[in-house]
C-alpha positions in Angstrom: 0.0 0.0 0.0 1.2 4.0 -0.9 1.5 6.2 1.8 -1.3 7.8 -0.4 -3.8 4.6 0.0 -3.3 4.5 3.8 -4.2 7.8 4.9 -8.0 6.8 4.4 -7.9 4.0 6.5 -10.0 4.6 9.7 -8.1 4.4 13.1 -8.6 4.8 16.3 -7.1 7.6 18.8 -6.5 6.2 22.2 -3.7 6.1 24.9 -2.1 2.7 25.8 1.7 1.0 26.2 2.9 -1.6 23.7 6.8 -2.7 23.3 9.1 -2.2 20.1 11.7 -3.7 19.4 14.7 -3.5 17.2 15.9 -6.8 17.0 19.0 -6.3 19.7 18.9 -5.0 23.3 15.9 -4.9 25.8 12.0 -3.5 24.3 11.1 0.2 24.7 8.2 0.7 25.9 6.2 3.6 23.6 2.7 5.1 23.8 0.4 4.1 21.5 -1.6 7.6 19.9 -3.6 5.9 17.1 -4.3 2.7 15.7 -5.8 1.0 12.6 -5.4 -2.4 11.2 -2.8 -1.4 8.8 -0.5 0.4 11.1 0.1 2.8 14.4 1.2 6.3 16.1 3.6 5.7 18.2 5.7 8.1 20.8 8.7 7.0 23.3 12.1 7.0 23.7 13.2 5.4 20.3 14.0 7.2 17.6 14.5 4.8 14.2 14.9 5.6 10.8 12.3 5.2 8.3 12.8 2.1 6.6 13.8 0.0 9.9 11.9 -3.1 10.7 10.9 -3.3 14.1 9.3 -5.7 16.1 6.1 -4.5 18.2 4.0 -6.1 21.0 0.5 -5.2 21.6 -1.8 -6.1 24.4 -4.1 -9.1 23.3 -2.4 -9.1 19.9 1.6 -10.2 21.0 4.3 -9.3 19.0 4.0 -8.4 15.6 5.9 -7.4 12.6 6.2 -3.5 10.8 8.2 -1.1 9.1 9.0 2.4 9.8 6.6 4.6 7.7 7.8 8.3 9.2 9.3 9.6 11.8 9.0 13.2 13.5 10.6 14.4 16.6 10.0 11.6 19.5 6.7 10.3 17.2 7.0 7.7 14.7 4.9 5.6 12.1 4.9 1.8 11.4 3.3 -0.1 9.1 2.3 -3.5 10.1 3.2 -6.2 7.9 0.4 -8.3 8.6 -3.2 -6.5 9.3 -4.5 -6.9 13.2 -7.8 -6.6 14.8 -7.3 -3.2 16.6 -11.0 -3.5 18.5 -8.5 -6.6 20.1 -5.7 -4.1 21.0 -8.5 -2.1 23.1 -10.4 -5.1 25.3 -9.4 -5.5 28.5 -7.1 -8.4 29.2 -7.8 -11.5 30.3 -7.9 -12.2 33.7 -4.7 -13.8 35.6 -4.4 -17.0 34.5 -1.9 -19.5 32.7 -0.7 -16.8 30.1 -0.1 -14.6 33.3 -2.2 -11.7 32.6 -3.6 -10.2 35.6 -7.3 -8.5 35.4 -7.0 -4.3 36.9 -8.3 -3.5 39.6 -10.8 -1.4 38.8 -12.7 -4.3 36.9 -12.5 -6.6 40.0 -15.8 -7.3 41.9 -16.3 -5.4 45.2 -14.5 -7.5 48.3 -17.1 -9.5 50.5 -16.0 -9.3 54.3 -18.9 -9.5 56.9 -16.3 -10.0 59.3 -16.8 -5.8 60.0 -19.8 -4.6 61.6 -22.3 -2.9 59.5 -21.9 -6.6 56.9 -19.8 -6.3 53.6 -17.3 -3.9 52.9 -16.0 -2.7 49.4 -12.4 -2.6 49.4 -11.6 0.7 47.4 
């Protein structure tokens, strides 16, 4: 696909933490600005050059292939080379279990303790 044909795709603008890669050293971890099934926004502490391939991982998705489309100051570009589900990339996790994801707190049911007067208690 042209840079041309891709500015029509529809994304989504959200806020989250994913992991790139470059192939040697540790991840960095970047924020996520927008998102579409083609490609994503990204801003951190890595600056590559368009062209690179890097290697990104994205909550429910894992890691996944892309190219670096453009760069600008601390932002950057990639172009996936496989399409994703991004709708995937925006449902909560699954809670903890043998892939060792751990559900937040703020989707956790209210605590039951009647061992307080006055009966149950939500722990905040």
């Amino acid at each position: 696909m042209s840079a041309v044909d891709t500015r029509s795709i529809s994304r989504d603008s959200l806020l989250l933490l994913a992991e790139v890669s470059a192939g040697e050293g540790a991840p960095v971890r970047v924020k996520v600005r927008n998102l579409s099934a083609g490609g994503m926004m990204a801003e951190g502490d890595i600056h590559p050059q368009r062209g690179a391939k890097l290697d990104i991982n994205l909550r429910n998705i894992g890691w996944i292939d892309g190219t670096v489309a453009w760069t600008q100051d601390d932002r950057f570009g990639i172009a996936f080379d496989q399409e994703i589900d991004p709708k995937l990339v925006r449902a909560p996790g699954p809670a903890k279990g043998e892939d060792g994801y751990q559900t937040p707190r703020y989707l956790r049911p209210a605590v039951d303790d009647s061992r307080f007067a006055g009966g149950p208690r939500r722990k905040i």
